[in-house]
Backbone as CSV, one residue per row, in Angstrom:
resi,resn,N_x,N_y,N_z,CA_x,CA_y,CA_z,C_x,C_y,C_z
1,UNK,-2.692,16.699,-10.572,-1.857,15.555,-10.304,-2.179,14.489,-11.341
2,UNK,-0.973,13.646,-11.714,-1.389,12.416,-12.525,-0.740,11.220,-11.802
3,UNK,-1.516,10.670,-12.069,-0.771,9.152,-11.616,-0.386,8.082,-12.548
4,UNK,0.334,7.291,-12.889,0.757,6.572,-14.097,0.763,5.089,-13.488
5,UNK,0.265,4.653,-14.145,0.407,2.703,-13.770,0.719,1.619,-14.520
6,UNK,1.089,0.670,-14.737,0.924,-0.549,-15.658,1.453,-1.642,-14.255
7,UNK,0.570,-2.944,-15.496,0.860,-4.306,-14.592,2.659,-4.413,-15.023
8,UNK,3.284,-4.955,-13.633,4.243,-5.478,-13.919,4.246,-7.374,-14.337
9,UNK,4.720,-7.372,-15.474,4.789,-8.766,-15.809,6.025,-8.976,-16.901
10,UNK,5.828,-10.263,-17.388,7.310,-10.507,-18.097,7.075,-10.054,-19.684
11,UNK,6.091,-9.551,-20.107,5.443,-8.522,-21.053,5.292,-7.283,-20.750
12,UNK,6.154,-6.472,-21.650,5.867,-5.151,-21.530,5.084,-4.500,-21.663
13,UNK,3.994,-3.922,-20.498,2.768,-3.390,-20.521,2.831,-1.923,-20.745
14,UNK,2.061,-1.017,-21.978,1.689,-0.066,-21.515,1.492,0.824,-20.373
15,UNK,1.732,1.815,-19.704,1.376,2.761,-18.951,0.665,3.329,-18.889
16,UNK,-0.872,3.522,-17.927,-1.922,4.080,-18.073,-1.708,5.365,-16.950
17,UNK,-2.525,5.959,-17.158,-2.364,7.642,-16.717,-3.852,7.748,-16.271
18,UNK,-3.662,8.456,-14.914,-5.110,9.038,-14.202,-4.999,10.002,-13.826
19,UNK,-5.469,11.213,-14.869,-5.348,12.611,-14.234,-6.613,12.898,-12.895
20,UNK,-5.728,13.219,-12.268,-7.009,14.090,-11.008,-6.555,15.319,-10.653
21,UNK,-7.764,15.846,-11.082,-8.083,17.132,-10.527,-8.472,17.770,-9.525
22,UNK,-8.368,18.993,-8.648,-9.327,19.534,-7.739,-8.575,19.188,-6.061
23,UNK,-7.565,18.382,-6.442,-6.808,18.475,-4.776,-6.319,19.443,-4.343
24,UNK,-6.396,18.964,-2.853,-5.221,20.189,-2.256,-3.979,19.665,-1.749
25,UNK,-3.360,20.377,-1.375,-2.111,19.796,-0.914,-1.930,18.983,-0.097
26,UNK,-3.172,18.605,0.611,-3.389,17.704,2.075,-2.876,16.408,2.351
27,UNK,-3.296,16.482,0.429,-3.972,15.090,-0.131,-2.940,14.557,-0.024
28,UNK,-3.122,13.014,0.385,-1.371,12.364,0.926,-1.650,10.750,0.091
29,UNK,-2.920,9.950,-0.119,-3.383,9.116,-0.826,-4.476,9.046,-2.094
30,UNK,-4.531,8.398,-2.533,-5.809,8.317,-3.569,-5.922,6.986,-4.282
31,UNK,-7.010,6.303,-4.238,-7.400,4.965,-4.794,-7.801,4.586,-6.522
32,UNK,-7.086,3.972,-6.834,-7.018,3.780,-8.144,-8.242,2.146,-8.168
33,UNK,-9.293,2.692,-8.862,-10.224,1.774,-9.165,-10.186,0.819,-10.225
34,UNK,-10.799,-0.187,-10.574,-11.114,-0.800,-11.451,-9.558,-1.508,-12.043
35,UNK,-8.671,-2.153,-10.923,-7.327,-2.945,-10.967,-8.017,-4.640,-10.858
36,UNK,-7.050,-5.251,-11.809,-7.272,-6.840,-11.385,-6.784,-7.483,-10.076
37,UNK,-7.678,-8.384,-9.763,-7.315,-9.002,-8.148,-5.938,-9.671,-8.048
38,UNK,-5.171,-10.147,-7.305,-3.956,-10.715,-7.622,-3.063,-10.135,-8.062
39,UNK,-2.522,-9.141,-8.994,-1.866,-8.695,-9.770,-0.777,-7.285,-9.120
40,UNK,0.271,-7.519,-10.165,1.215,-6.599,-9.515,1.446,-5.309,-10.307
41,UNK,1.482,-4.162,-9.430,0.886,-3.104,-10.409,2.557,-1.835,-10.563
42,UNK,2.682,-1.584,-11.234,3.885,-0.046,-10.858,3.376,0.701,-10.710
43,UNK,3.445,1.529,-9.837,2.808,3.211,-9.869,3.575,4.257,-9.982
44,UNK,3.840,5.374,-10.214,4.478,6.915,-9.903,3.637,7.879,-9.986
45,UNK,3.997,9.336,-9.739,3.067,10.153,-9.400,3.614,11.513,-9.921
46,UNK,2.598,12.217,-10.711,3.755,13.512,-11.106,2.607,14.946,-10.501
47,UNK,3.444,15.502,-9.642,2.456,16.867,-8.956,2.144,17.887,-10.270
48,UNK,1.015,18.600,-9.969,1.488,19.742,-11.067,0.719,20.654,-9.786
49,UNK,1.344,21.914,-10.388,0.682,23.337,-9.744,0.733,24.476,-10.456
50,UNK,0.433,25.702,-10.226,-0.069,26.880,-10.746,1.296,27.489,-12.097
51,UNK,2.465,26.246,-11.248,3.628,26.956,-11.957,3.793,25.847,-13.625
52,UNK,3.295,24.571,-12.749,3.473,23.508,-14.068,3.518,22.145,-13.755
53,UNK,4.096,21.423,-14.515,4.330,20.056,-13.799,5.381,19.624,-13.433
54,UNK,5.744,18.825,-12.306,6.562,18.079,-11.799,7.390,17.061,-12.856
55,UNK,8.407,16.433,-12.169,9.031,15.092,-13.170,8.218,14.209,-11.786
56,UNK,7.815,12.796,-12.404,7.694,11.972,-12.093,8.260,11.307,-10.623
57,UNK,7.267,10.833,-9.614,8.124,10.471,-8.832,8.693,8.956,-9.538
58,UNK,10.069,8.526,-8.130,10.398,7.484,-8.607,8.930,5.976,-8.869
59,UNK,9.309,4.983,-9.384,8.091,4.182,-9.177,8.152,3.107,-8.136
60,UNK,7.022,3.105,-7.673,6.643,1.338,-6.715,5.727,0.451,-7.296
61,UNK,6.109,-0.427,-6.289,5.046,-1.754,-6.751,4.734,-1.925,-5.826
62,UNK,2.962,-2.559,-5.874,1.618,-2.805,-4.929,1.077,-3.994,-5.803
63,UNK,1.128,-4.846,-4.795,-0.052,-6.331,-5.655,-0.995,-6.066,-5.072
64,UNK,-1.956,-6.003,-5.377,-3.849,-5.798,-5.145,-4.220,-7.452,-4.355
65,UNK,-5.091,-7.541,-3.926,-5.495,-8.234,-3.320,-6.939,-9.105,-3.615
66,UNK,-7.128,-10.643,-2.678,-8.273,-11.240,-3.721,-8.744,-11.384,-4.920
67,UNK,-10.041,-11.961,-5.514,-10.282,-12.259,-6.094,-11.267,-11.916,-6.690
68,UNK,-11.903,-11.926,-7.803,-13.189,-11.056,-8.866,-14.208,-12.259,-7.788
69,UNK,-15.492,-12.018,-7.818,-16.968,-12.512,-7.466,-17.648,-12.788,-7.871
């Protein structure tokens, strides 16, 4: 599975990519670490399996919460 992200803002951000490995099909969530507090993020998600990879799901947006310490 990969997951793809960038901040949404009024600058066009790059898209970062988090391959994970080793799931099973169960798997229904997964936490993307090391995001800024406040901030509004896009996500999509592309499956792969034994046959290949998926297209992309569509994307959402999640603002993260609080503040750095």
């Amino acid at each position: 599975m990969a997951v793809r992200y960038r901040v949404v803002s009024s600058t066009k951000t790059e898209w970062r990519t988090l391959h994970v490995g080793g799931l099973s099909a169960e798997v229904t969530s997964l936490t993307v670490h090391q995001l800024r507090p406040e901030t509004l993020y896009e996500f999509a998600v592309l499956a792969r399996n034994r046959l290949g990879d998926g297209l992309f799901s569509e994307s959402t947006t999640a603002r993260t919460k609080g503040k750095f310490q």
